[in-house]
VMD Tcl script that builds the backbone (N, CA, C; Angstrom):
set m [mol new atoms 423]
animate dup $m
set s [atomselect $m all]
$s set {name element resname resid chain x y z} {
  {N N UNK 1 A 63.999 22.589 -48.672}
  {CA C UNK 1 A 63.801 24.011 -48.786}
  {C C UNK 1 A 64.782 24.702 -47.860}
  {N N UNK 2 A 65.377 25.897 -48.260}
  {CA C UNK 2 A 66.287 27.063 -47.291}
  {C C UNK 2 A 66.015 28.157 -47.920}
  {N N UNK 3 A 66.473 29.194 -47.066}
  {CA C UNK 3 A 66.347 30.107 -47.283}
  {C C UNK 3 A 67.381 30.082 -48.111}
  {N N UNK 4 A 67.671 31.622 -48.815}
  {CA C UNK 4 A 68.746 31.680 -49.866}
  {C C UNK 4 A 69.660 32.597 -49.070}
  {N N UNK 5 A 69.542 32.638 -47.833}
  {CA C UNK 5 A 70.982 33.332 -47.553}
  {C C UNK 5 A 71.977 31.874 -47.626}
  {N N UNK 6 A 73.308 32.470 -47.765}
  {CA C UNK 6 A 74.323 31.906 -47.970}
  {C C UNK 6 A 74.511 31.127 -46.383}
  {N N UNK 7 A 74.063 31.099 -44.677}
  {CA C UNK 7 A 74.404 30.256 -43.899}
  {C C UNK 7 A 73.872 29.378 -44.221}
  {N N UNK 8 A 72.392 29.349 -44.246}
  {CA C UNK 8 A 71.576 28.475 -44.752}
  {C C UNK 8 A 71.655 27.628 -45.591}
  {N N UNK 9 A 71.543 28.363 -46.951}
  {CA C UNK 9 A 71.813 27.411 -48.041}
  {C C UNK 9 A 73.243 26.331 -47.914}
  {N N UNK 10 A 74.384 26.820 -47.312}
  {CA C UNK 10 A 75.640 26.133 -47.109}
  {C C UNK 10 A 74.866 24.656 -46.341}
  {N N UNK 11 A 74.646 25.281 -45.308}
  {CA C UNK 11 A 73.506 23.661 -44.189}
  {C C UNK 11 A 72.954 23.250 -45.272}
  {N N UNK 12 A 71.886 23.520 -45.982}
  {CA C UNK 12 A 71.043 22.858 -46.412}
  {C C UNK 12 A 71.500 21.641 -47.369}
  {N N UNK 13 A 72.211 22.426 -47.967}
  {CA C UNK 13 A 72.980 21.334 -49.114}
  {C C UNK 13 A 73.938 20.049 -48.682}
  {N N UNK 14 A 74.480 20.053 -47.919}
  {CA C UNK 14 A 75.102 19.129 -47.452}
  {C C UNK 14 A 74.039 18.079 -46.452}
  {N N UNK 15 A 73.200 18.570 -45.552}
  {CA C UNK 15 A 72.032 17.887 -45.301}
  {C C UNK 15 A 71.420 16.737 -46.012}
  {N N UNK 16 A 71.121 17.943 -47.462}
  {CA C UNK 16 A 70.188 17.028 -48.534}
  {C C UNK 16 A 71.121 15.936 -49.169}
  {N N UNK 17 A 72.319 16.301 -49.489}
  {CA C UNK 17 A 72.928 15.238 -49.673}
  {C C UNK 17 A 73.444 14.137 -49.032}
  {N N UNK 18 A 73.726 14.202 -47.764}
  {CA C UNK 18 A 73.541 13.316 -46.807}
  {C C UNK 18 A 72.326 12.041 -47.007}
  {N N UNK 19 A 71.448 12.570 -46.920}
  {CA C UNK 19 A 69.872 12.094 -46.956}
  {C C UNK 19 A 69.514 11.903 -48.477}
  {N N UNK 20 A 70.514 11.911 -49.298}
  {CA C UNK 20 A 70.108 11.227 -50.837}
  {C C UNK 20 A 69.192 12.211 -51.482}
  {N N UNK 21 A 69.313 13.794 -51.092}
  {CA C UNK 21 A 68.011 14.524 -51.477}
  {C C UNK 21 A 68.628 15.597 -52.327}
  {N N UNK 22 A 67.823 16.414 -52.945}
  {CA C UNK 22 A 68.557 17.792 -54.143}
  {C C UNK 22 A 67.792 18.872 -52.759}
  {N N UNK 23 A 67.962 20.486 -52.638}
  {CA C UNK 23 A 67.607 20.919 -52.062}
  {C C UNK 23 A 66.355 21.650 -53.077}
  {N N UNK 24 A 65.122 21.418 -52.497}
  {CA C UNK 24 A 63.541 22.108 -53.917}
  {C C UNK 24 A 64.094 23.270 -54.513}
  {N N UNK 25 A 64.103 24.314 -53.326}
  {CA C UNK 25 A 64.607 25.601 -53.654}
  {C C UNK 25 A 64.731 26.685 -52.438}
  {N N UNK 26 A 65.064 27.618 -53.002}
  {CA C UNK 26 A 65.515 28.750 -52.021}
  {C C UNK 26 A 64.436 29.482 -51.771}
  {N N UNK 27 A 63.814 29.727 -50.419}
  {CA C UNK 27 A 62.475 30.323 -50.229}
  {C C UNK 27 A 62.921 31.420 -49.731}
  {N N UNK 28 A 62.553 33.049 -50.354}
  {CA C UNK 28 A 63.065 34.519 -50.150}
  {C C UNK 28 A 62.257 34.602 -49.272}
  {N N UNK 29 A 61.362 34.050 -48.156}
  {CA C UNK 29 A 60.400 34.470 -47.065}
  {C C UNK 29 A 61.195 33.517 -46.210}
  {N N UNK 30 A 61.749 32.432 -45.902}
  {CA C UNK 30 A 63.040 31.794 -45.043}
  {C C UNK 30 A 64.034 33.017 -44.524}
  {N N UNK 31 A 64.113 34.148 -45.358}
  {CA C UNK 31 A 65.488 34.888 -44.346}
  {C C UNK 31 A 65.382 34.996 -43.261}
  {N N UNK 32 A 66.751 35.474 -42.807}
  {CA C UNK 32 A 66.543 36.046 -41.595}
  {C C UNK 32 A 65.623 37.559 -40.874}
  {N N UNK 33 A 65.395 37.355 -39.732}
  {CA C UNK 33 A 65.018 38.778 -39.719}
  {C C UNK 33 A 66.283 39.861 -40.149}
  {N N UNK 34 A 65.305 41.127 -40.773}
  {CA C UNK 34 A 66.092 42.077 -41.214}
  {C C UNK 34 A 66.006 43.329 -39.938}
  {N N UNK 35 A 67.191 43.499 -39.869}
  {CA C UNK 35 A 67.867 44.337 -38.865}
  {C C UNK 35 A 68.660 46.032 -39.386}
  {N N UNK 36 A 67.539 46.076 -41.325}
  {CA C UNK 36 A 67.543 47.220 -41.656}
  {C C UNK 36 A 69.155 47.543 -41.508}
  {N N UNK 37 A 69.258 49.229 -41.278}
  {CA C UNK 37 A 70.672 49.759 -41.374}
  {C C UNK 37 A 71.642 49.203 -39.770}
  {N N UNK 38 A 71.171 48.465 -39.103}
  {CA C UNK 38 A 72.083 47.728 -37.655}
  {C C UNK 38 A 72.161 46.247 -38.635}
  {N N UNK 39 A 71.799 46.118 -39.564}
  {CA C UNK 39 A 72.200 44.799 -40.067}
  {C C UNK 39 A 74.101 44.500 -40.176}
  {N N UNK 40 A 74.706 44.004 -39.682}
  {CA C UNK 40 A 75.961 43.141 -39.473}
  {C C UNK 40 A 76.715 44.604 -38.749}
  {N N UNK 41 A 76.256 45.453 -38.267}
  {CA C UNK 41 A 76.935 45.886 -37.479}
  {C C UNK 41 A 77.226 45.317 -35.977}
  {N N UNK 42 A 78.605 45.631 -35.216}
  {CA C UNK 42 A 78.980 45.227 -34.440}
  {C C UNK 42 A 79.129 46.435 -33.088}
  {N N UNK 43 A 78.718 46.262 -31.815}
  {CA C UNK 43 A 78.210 47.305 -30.835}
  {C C UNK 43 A 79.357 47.705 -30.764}
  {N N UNK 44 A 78.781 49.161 -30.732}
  {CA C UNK 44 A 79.362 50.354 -30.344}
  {C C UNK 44 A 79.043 51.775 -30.920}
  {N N UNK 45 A 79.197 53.039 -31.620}
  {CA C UNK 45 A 78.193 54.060 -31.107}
  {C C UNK 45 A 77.740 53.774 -32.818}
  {N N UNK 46 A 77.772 53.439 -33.299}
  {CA C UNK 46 A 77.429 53.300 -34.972}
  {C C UNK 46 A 75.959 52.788 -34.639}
  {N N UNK 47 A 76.172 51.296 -34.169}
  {CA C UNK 47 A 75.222 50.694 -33.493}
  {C C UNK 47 A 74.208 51.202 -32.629}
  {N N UNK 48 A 74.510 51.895 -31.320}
  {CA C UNK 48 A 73.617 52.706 -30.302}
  {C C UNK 48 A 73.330 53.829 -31.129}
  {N N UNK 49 A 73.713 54.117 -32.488}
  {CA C UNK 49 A 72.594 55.651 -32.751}
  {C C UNK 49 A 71.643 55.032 -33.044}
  {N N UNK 50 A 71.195 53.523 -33.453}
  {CA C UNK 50 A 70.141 52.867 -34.385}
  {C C UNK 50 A 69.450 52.164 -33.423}
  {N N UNK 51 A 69.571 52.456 -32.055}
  {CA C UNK 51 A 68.851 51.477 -31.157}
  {C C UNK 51 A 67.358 52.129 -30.801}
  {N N UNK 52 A 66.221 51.820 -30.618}
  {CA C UNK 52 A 65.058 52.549 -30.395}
  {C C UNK 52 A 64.310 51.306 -29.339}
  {N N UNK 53 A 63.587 51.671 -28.626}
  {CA C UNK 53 A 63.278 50.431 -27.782}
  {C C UNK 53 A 62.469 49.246 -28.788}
  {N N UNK 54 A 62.842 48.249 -28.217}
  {CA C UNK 54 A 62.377 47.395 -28.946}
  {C C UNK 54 A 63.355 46.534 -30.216}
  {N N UNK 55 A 64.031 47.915 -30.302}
  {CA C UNK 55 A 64.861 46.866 -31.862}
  {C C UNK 55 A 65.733 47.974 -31.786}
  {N N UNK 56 A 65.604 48.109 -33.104}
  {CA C UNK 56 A 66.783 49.308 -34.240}
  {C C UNK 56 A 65.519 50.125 -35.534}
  {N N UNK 57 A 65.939 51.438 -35.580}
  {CA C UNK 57 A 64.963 51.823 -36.371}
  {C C UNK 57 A 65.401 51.499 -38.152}
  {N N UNK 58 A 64.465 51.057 -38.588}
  {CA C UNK 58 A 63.845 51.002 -39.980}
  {C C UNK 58 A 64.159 49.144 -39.889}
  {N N UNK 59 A 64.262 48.514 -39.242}
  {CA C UNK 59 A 64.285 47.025 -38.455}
  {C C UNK 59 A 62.943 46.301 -39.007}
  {N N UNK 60 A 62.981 45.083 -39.538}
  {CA C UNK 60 A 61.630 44.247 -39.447}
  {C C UNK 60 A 61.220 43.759 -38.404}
  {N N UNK 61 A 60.228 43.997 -37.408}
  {CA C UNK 61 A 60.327 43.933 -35.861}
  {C C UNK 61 A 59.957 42.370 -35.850}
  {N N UNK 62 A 59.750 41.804 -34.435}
  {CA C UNK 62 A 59.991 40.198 -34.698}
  {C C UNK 62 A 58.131 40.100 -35.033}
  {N N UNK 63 A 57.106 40.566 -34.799}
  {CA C UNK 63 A 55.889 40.580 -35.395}
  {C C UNK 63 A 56.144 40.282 -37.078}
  {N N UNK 64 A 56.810 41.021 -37.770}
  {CA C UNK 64 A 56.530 41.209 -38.878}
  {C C UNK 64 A 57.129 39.943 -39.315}
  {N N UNK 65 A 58.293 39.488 -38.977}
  {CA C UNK 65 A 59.465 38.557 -39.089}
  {C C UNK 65 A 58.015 37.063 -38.827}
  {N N UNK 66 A 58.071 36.764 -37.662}
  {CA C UNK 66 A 56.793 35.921 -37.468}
  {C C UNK 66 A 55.949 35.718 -38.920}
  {N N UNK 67 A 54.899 36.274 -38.820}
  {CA C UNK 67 A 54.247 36.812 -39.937}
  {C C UNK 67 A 54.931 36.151 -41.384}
  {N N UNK 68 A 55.740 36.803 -41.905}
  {CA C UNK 68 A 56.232 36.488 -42.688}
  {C C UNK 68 A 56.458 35.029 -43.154}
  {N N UNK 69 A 57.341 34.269 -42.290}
  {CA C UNK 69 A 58.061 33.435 -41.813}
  {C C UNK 69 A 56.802 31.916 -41.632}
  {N N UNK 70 A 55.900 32.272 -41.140}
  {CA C UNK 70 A 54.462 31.648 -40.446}
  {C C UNK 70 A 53.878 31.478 -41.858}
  {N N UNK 71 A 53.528 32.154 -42.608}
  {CA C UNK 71 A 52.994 32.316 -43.871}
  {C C UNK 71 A 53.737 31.298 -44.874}
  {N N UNK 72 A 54.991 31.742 -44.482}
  {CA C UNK 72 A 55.778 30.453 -45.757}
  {C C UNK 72 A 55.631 29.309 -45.571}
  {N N UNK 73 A 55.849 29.145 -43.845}
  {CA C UNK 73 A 55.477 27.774 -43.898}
  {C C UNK 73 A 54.554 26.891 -44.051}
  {N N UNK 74 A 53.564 27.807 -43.966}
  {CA C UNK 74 A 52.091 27.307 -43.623}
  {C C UNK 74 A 51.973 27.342 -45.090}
  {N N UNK 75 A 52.151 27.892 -45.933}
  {CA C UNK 75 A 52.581 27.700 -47.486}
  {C C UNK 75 A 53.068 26.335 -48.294}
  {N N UNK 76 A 54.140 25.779 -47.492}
  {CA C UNK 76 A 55.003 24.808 -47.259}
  {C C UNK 76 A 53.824 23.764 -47.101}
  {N N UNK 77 A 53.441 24.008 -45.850}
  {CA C UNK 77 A 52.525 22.908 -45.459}
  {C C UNK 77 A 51.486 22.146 -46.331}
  {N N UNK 78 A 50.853 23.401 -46.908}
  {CA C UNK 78 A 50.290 23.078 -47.828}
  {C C UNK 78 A 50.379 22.597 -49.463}
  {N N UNK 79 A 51.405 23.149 -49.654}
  {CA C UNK 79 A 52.079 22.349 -50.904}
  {C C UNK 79 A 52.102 20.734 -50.167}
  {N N UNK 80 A 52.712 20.912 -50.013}
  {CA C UNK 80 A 53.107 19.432 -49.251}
  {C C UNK 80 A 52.378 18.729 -48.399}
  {N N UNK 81 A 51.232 19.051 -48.074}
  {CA C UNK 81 A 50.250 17.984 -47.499}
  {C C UNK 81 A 50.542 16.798 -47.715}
  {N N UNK 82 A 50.720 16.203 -46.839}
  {CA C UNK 82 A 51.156 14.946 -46.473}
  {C C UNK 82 A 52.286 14.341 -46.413}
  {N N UNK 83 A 53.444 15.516 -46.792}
  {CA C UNK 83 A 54.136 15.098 -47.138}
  {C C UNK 83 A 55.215 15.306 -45.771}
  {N N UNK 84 A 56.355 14.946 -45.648}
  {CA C UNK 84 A 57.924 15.169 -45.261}
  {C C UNK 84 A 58.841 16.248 -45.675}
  {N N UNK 85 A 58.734 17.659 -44.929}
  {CA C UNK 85 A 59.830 18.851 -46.044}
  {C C UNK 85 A 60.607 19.296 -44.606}
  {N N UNK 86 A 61.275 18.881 -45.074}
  {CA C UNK 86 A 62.679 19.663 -44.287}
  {C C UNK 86 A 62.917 21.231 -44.937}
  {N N UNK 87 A 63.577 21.701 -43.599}
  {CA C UNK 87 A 63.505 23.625 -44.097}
  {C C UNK 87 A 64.534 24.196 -42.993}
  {N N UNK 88 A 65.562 24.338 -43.783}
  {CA C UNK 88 A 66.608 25.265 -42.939}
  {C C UNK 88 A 66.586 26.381 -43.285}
  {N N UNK 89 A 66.709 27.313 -42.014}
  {CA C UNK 89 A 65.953 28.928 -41.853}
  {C C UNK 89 A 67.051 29.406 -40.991}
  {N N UNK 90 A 66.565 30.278 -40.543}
  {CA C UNK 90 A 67.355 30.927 -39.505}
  {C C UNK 90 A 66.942 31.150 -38.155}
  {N N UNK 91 A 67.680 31.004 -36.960}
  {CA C UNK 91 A 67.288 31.039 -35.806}
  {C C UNK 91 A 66.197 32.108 -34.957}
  {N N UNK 92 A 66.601 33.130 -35.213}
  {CA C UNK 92 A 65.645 34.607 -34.830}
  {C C UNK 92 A 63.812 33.812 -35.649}
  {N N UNK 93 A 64.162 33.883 -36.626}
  {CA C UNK 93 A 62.912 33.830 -37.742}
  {C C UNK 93 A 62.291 32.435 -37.433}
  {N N UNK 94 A 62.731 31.217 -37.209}
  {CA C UNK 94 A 62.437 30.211 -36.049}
  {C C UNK 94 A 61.558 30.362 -35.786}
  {N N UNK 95 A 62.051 30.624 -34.484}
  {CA C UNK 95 A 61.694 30.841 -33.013}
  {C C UNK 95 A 60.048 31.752 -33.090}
  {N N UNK 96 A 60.425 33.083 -34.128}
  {CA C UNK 96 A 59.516 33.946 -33.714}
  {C C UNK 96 A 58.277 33.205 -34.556}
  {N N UNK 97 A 58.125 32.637 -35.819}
  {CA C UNK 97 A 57.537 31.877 -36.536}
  {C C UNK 97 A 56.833 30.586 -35.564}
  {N N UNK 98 A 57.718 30.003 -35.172}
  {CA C UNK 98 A 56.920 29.000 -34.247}
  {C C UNK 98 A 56.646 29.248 -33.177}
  {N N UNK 99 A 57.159 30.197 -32.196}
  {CA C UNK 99 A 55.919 30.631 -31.452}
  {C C UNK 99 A 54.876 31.592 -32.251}
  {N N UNK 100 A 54.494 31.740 -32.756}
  {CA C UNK 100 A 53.467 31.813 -33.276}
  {C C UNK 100 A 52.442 30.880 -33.991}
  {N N UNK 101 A 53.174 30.238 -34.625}
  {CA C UNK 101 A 52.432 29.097 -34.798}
  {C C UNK 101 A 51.611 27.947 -33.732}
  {N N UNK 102 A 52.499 28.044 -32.428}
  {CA C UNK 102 A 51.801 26.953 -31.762}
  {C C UNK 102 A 51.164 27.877 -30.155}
  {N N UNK 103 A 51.448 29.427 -30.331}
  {CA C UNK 103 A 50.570 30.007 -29.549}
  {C C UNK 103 A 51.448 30.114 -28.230}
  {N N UNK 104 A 53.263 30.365 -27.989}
  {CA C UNK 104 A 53.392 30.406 -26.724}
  {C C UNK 104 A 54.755 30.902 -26.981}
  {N N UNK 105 A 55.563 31.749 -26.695}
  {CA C UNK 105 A 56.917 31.863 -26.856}
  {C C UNK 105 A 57.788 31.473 -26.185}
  {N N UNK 106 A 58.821 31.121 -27.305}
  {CA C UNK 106 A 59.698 30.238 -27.307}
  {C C UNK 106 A 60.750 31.077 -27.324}
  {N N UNK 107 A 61.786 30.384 -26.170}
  {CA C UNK 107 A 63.072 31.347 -25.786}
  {C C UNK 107 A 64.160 31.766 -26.958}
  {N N UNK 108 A 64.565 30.544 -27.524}
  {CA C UNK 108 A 66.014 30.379 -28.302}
  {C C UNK 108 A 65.552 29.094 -29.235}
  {N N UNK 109 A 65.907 29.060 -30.765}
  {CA C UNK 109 A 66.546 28.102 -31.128}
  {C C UNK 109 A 68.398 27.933 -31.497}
  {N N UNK 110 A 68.481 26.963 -30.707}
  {CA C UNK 110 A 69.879 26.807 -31.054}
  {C C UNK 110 A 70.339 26.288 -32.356}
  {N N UNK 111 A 71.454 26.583 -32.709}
  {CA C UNK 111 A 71.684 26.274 -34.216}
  {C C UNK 111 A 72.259 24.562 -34.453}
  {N N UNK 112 A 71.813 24.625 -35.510}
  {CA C UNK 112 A 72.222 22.969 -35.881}
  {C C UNK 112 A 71.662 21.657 -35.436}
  {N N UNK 113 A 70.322 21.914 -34.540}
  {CA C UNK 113 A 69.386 21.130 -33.714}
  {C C UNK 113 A 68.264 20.786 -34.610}
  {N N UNK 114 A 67.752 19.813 -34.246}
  {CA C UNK 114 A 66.481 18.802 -34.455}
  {C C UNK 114 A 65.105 19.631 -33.951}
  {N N UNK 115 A 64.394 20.495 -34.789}
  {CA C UNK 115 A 62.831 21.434 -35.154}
  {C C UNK 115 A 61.666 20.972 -35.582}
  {N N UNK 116 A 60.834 20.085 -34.850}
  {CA C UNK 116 A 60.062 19.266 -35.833}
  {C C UNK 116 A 58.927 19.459 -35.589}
  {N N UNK 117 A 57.950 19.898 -36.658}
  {CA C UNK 117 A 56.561 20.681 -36.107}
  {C C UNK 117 A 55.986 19.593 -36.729}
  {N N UNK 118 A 54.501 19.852 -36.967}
  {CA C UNK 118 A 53.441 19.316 -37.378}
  {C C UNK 118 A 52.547 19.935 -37.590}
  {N N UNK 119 A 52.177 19.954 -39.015}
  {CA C UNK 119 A 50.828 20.708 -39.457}
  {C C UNK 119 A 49.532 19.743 -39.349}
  {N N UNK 120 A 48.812 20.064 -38.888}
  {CA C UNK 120 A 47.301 19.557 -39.249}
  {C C UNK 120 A 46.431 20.273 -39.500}
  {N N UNK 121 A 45.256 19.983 -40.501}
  {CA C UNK 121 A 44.548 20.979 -41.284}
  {C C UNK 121 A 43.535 21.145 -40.395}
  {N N UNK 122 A 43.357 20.651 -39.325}
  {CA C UNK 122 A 42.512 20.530 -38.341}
  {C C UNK 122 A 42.693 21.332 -36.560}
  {N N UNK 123 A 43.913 20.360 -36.350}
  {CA C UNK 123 A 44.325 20.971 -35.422}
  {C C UNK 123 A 45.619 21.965 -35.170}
  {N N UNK 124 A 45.836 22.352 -36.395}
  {CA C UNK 124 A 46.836 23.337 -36.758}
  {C C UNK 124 A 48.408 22.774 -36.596}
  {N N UNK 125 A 49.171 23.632 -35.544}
  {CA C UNK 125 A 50.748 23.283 -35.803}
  {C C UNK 125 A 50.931 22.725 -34.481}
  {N N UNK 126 A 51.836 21.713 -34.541}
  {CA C UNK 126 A 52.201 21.301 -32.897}
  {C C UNK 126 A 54.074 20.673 -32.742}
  {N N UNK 127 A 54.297 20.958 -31.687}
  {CA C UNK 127 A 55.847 21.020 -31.843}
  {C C UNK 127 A 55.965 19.933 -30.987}
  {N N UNK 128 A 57.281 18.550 -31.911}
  {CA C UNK 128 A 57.141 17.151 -31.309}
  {C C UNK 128 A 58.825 17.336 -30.670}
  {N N UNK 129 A 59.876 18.442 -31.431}
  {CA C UNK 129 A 60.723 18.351 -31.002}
  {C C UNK 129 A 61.575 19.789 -30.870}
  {N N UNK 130 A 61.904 20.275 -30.001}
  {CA C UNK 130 A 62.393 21.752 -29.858}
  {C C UNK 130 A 64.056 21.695 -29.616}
  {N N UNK 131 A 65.048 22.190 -30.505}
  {CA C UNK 131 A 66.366 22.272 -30.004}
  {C C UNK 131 A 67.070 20.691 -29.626}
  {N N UNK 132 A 66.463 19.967 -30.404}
  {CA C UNK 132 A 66.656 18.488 -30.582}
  {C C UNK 132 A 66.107 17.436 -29.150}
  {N N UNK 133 A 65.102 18.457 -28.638}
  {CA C UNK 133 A 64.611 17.477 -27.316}
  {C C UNK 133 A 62.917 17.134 -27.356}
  {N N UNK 134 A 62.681 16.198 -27.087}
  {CA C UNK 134 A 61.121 15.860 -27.232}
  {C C UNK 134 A 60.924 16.590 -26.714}
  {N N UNK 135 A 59.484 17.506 -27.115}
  {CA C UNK 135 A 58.528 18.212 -26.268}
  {C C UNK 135 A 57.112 17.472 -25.997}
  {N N UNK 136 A 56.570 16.834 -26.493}
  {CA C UNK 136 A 55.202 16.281 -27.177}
  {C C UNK 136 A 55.745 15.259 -28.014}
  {N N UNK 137 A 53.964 14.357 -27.830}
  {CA C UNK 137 A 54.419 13.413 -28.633}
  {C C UNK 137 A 52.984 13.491 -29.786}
  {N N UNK 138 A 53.392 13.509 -31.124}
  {CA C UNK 138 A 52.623 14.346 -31.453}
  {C C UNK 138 A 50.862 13.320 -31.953}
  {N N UNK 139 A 49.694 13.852 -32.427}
  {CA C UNK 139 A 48.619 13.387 -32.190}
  {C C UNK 139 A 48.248 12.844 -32.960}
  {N N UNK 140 A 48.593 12.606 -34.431}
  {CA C UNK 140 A 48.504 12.574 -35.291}
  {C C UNK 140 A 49.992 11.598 -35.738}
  {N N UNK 141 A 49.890 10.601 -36.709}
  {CA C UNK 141 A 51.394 10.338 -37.244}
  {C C UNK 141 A 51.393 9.980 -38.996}
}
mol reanalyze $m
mol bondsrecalc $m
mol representation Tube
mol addrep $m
């Protein structure tokens, strides 16, 4: 699974083929957060008229982004009970998604690193590897 923006999908595909795999499909709740009318702008006063604390106005704030993002996967999860799904996303949408999921925020994901959660229908989501470094070892296998 990836999102269908074009960074993404580029990773994903070469991944899956690596690993002998087709990519399922393009999940439109994988984007990135949306950054509204500051979307691919670059600083300077274009930029600072759209700044409001917190973000940029008409912005998907990182709550909503979370949310979103948390939902698909947990979506994911459930299709796939029991299963193994790899999912290239985007970094912002990450981060804000899995801290939420496992209840603690999380600084940065760096790009191109090893993300490996764990759903349980029981004990919910738990993170075995963050930015390609063990965190936990997880409780369940």
């Amino acid at each position: 699974m990836s999102s269908p923006l074009s960074r993404a999908a580029e990773t994903a595909d070469p991944i899956a083929a690596g690993l002998g795999l087709n990519v399922a499909r393009r999940v439109p709740e994988l984007t990135e957060r949306s950054f509204g009318p500051a979307e691919g702008l670059q600083t300077g006063p274009e930029l600072d008229a759209l700044r409001i604390p917190g973000g940029f106005r008409d912005a998907e704030s990182e709550d909503e982004a979370a949310c979103r993002g948390l939902a698909a996967l947990e979506a994911l999860a459930e299709e796939f009970r029991g299963r193994r799904l790899l999912v290239v996303a985007h970094g912002t949408l990450l981060r804000v998604s899995l801290s939420r999921a496992i209840g603690r925020t999380l600084q940065s994901i760096d790009n191109a690193v090893l993300n490996l959660a764990h759903h349980h229908a029981v004990d919910g989501w738990q993170l075995e590897y963050l930015n390609g470094e063990r965190v936990m070892t997880p409780a369940h296998n």
